[in-house]
N, C-alpha and C positions, 0 to 999 in steps of 0.2 A: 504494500500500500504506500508506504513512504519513497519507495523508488518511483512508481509512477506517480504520485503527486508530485514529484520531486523533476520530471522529466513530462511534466502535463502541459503541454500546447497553451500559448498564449490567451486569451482572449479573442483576438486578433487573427489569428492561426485557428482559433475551432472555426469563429463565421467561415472563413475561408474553404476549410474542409466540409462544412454543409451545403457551399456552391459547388461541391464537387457528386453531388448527388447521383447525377444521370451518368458520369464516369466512372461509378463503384466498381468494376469490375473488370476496367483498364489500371486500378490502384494496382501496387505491390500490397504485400501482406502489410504491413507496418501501417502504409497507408489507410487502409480496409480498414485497423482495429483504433488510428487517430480517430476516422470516420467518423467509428460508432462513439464513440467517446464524446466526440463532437455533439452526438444527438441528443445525451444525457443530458436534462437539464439540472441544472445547478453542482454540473460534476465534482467542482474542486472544493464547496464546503464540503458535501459526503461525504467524498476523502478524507477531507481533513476532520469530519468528526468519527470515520471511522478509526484513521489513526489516533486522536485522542481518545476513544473510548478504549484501546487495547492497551495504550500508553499509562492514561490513569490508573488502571486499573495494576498495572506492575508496579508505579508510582506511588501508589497508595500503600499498595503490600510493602513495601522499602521504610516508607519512611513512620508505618504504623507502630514498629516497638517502639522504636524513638518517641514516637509522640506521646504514648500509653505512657512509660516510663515519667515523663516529665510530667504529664496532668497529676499520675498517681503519689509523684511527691510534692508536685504542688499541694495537690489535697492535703496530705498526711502531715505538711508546713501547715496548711489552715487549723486542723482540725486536734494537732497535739498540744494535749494542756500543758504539759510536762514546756514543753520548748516554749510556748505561748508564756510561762511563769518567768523563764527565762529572760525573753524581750522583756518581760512588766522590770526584772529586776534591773538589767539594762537600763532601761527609761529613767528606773528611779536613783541610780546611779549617775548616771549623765545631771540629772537636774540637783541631785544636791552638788556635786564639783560644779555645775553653773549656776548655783543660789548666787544673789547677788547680782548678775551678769546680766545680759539684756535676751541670754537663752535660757533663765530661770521657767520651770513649767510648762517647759515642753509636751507638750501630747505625742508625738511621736518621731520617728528618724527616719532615713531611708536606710533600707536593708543593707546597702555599701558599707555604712560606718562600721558595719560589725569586723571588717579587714581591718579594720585601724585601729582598733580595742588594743592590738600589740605595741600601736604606736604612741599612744598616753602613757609616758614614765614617771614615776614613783618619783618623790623629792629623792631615796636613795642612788635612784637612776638603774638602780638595778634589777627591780620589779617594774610590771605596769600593768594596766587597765586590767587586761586579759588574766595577768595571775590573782591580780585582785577579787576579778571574778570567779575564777575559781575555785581560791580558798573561801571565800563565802559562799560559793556553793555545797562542797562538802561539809564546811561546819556548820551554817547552818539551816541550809534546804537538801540534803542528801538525796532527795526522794527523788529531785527533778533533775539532779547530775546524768542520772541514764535518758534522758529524752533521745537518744541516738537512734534507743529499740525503738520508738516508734514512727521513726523514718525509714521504713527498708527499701523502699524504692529509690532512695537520695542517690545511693552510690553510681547508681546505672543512670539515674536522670542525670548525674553528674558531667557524666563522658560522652552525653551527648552535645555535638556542635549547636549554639544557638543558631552561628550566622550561616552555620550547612541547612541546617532545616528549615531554617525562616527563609532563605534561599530557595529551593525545593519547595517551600509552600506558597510561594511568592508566584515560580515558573508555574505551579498545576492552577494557579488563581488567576493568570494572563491565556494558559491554553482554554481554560473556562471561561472567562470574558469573549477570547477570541471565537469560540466555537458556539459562542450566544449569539456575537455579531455574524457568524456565518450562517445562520438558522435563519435570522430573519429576512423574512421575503420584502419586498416593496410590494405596496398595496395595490397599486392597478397593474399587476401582473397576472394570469393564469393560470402561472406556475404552479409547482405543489411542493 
């Protein structure tokens, strides 16, 4: 399908092979099968939605664990208390080191800052944010230290490419636009 869409006569070249009507049988073979080709009407979207229905469909199956992967840790991010107590302590952490500041009472962060937890150091300089977080977490919320169990999907959503799959979701989103604008007929046509 994709070779002859790929080597499918101009526009231009079908009219041309439809005036060639009454000479069908002075054609070479090659000729004969542009011919009929010619007589299809609306040859080249069919094609082209034939090709993308085969297309999608391998397209879909590729990039489906990846996707599953990612929702299901997304989810298991929304929905764990355990890690959810986590951010609260976070938050409340962040706002008493900014009492005072013009970032005192914050409501919340963006999820980036949590990289940088290692980068706030200790007046010793040799602790910082992250171990601080730590050891208040074992001494005294122990319970919520393990929130790791209840992400099992993280590690796999992990290693998947954001900018391969958003890519790949992007291309099956342009062959579906495209193959919407090749479906539609104009209205004062016969066509089907």
């Amino acid at each position: 399908m994709e070779s002859l869409l790929r080597f499918l006569p101009s526009s231009e070249d079908m009219a041309s092979l439809r005036q060639l009507k009454d000479d069908y049988d002075e054609l070479c073979v090659a000729e004969q099968f542009a011919f009929m080709l010619s007589n299809i009407p609306r040859i080249e979207p069919r094609l082209q939605a034939m090709v993308f229905k085969k297309k999608f469909y391998e397209e879909a199956r590729e990039i489906k664990p990846d996707l599953t992967y990612v929702i299901a840790a997304c989810e298991e991010l929304k929905t764990s208390e355990k890690f959810g107590k986590c951010l609260e302590l976070i938050l409340l952490i962040g706002n008493y080191m900014n009492s005072g500041s013009r970032n005192a009472g914050t409501y919340g962060f963006k999820l980036n800052f949590l990289t940088k937890l290692q980068n706030t150091k200790a007046a010793d300089n040799r602790t910082n944010l992250l171990h601080f977080l730590a050891n208040t977490l074992e001494q005294k919320y122990p319970q919520w230290i393990n929130f790791k169990d209840d992400l099992k999907n993280l590690e796999k959503a992990r290693r998947v490419s954001d900018d391969q799959l958003s890519k790949q979701l992007r291309g099956m989103k342009k062959s579906l636009t495209n193959l919407k604008e090749g479906i539609r007929l104009p209205q004062d046509t016969g066509q089907y």
